[in-house]
Steps between C-alpha positions, in 0.01 A plus 500: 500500500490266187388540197142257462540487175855257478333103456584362878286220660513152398259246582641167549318163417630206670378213338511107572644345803851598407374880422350528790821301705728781338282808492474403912859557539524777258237721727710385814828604336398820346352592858843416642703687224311825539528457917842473447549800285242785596498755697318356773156366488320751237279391190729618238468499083716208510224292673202669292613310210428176675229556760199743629550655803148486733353573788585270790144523624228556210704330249472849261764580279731807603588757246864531394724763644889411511644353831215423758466292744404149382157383646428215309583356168367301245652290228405543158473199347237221408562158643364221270546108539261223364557301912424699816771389709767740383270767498326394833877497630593865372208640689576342814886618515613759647512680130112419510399875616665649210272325236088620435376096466247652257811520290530069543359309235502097561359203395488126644616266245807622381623515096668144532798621350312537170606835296173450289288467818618835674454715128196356355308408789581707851546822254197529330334374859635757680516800214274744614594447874866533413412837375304598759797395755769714316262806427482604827899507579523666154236805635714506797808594309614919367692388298537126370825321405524183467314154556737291670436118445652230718438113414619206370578319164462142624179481669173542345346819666847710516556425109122495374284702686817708563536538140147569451481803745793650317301508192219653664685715601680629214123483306356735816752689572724526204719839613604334817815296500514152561829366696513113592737334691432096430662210643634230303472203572805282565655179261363265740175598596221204624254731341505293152280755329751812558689496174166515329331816752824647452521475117135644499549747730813663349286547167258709705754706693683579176150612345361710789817558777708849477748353715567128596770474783601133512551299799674172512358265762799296527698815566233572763520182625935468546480882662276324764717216519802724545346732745394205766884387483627667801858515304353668202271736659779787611642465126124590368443796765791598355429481142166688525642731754439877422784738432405686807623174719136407563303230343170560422382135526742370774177474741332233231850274479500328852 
């Protein structure tokens, strides 16, 4: 038994074409990681933190007890992007099941890489809906954690309505952590108006953010590079290779 008092779930918001890119891979690894390493295919604490467990056939949440079979799952996060074609893309992968598309917020014309345009004019827009959206994973939760934010710094939805939500967030919910992992974007970007979301959007994240985990695109970008060279790709198996002997994200590096 646990004790339902100990903070535990988080709620991840994956915001922006590159949130929602990354938080994609995220929910495949961490489904990977914990195949890997349970004790056979049982809904477990370690995935409580992350999704619901439900009913495979009327969709109803099943109560908690430790180690049961797994019947269904459900992420929980909220999946936000200013275009539909990421999001339209997420729900038709094979990750789609795992996500409630009542959780999807989108809109059609994008935040043209405009900081001001995602935090002045999306966030107010979509205020009371962005509340609505979160509320209900929040009720869904014993014992909540964390909001885990996943987005950009270039762009202009990742950094401003990103930045926005964060607020919110911390205004709404002010006894609730607030972790962010945020890309940066690299020296030579073609977005010309990154420096400038980026300068904008670190004022915000050191206002409102608990945590900011940095992420260097260009160091994204050379690990990719490295991985598709056949000659490099043993050397990086190797370098994120377990102490065990196994490597928990060998199947991803083909």
């Amino acid at each position: 038994s646990r004790d339902r008092s100990m903070p535990r779930e988080l709620i991840t918001i994956q915001i922006g074409q590159c949130g929602n890119q990354i938080g994609c891979r995220f929910w495949d690894l961490a489904l990977r990681e914990h195949a890997q390493h349970s004790k056979g295919h049982v809904f477990d604490e370690s995935l409580s933190s992350f999704f619901r467990h439900v009913d495979a056939r009327t969709g109803a949440d099943i109560p908690y007890t430790d180690d049961v079979p797994i019947s269904s799952l459900k992420a929980r996060a909220v999946l936000v992007d200013m275009e539909q074609g990421v999001l339209n893309e997420v729900s038709k992968s094979s990750l789609g099941e795992l996500f409630d598309t009542r959780q999807f917020l989108s809109d059609v014309s994008g935040s043209g890489n405009n900081w001001a345009h995602g935090h002045e004019v999306y966030g107010p827009q979509y205020q009371e809906a962005l509340l609505d959206m979160i509320r209900h994973p929040v009720e869904q939760c014993d014992s909540l954690q964390s909001f885990f934010f996943m987005h950009s710094l270039g762009g202009g939805t990742g950094s401003g309505l990103g930045t926005y939500i964060l607020r919110l967030l911390q205004d709404t919910y002010p006894e609730v952590y607030r972790f962010c992992t945020v890309v940066f974007p690299s020296a030579d970007d073609d977005v010309i108006t990154s420096p400038y979301n980026s300068v904008l959007a670190l004022r915000e994240l050191c206002e409102h953010a608990d945590c900011v985990l940095p992420v260097d695109n260009q160091a994204l970008i050379d690990m990719c590079a490295k991985a598709r060279n056949p000659k490099n790709a043993a050397a990086l198996k190797s370098d994120i290779t377990s102490t065990d002997g196994t490597s928990s994200s060998a199947s991803l590096i083909s």
